[in-house]
C-alpha positions, 0 to 999 in steps of 0.5 A: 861768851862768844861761843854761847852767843853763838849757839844761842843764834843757831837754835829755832827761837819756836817749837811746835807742840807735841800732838801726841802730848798734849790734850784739847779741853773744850769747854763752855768757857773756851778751849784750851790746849794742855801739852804734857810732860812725860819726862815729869810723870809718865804714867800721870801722862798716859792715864790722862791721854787714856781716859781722854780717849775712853771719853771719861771727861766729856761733859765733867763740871769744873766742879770745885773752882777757887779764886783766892790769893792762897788758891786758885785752881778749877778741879775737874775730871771727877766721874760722878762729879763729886770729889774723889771719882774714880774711873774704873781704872786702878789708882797710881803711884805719886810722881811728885819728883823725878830725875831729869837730864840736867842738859833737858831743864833750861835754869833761870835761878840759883839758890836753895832750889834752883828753878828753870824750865823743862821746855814749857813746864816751870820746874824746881829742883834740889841743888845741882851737883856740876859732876852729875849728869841728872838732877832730881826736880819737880813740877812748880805749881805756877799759874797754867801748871796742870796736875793731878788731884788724888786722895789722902794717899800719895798714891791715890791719883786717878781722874781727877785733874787741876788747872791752874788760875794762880800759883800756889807752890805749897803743892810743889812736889805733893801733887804730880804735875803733868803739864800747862796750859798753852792757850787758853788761860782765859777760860780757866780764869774765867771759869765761875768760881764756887765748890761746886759754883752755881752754875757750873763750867763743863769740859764737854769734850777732851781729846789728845791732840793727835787724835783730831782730824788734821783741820781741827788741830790748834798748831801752836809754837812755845818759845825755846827755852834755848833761844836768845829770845828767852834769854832776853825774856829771862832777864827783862823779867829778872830785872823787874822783878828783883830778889823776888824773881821766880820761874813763876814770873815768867809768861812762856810765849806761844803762838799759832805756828805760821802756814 
């Protein structure tokens, strides 16, 4: 126990977001800033990063936008802005579900399907083998989760792309997720609510972070999933919420980093 303590001291309690990994959504509600995983979905991820940089989601509607106990989200990124635009790239194969280093994904519930964090994304995966090096996860649809939307097919993403309002697990592991909202979850919850609302929302600019001129750039931190302060969080949390604990009951910290 000593040795755990102390290893938890030694780590930073704050990581910098990724500029290379994330993406900056302005929006008439706001910005908000997505960091993205691409231990979760590689090719979601650099498709996201391609056409935020083609210009392909400048000036979308947040065109389906639903605000029920069932399902919350804002579905967006459709060319043409109708359900199943495409760009004028090929569809992708699903990743729904992929091998993690079991060292990576910081867990914070046992049971059936183990839950933890993969840094800031909330993750789900299948009973951990103590022999095994890696664990077959996926992305858990908690409020702030981003993933991608497709067709019938499973292997029918394209554009379109999530955000979560609440969470809805019933997409775990149906749709890929490809990362969360770090700021900005008072814009997506306050996008207008319709299919397709009165008057709609727009992402009027989408850019990955790295790609913003150094003065422009949101320098955010996330609280390290292998701090004592997450610890502490984790528990707080748990003893809160009892038997009903899951990994979407955790709020992850984030911060401007300090100058």
């Amino acid at each position: 126990m000593l040795f755990s303590s102390l290893l938890l001291a030694a780590v930073a309690t704050w990581i910098p977001v990724d500029p290379h990994n994330a993406i900056v959504i302005d929006s008439t509600r706001g910005r908000i800033v997505v960091a993205l995983e691409p231990r979760l979905a590689p090719h979601a991820v650099a498709r996201v990063k391609q056409l935020a940089r083609m210009h392909v989601y400048d000036g979308l509607k947040m065109w389906r936008v639903l605000d029920t106990p069932a399902e919350a989200f804002i579905q967006t990124g459709d060319p043409g802005n109708v359900d199943g635009g495409r760009s004028s790239l090929p569809d992708l194969k699903a990743e729904f579900t992929a091998n993690l280093s079991l060292g990576d994904v910081e867990f914070v519930r046992e049971g059936l399907d183990p839950e933890g964090v993969l840094d800031f994304v909330p993750v789900a995966t299948q009973v951990v083998d103590p022999h095994a090096s890696t664990v077959r996860g996926w992305g858990a649809y908690c409020s702030g989760t981003v993933g991608m939307g497709r067709e019938k097919s499973v292997d029918s993403a394209n554009a379109e792309i999530f955000l979560m309002r609440g969470t809805t697990r019933w997409f775990d592991h149906d749709y890929t997720v490809v990362g969360r909202v770090l700021s900005g979850m008072r814009a997506v919850r306050s996008a207008a609510v319709g299919v397709p609302p009165a008057h709609p929302d727009v992402m009027t600019k989408v850019r990955v972070l790295s790609d913003l001129p150094a003065a422009d750039r949101p320098l955010l931190e996330y609280l390290n999933p292998r701090s004592s302060a997450f610890a502490a969080l984790v528990a707080q949390t748990r003893a809160r919420r009892g038997a009903d604990f899951s990994v979407c009951d955790l709020a992850l910290p984030v911060r401007l980093a300090p100058l």
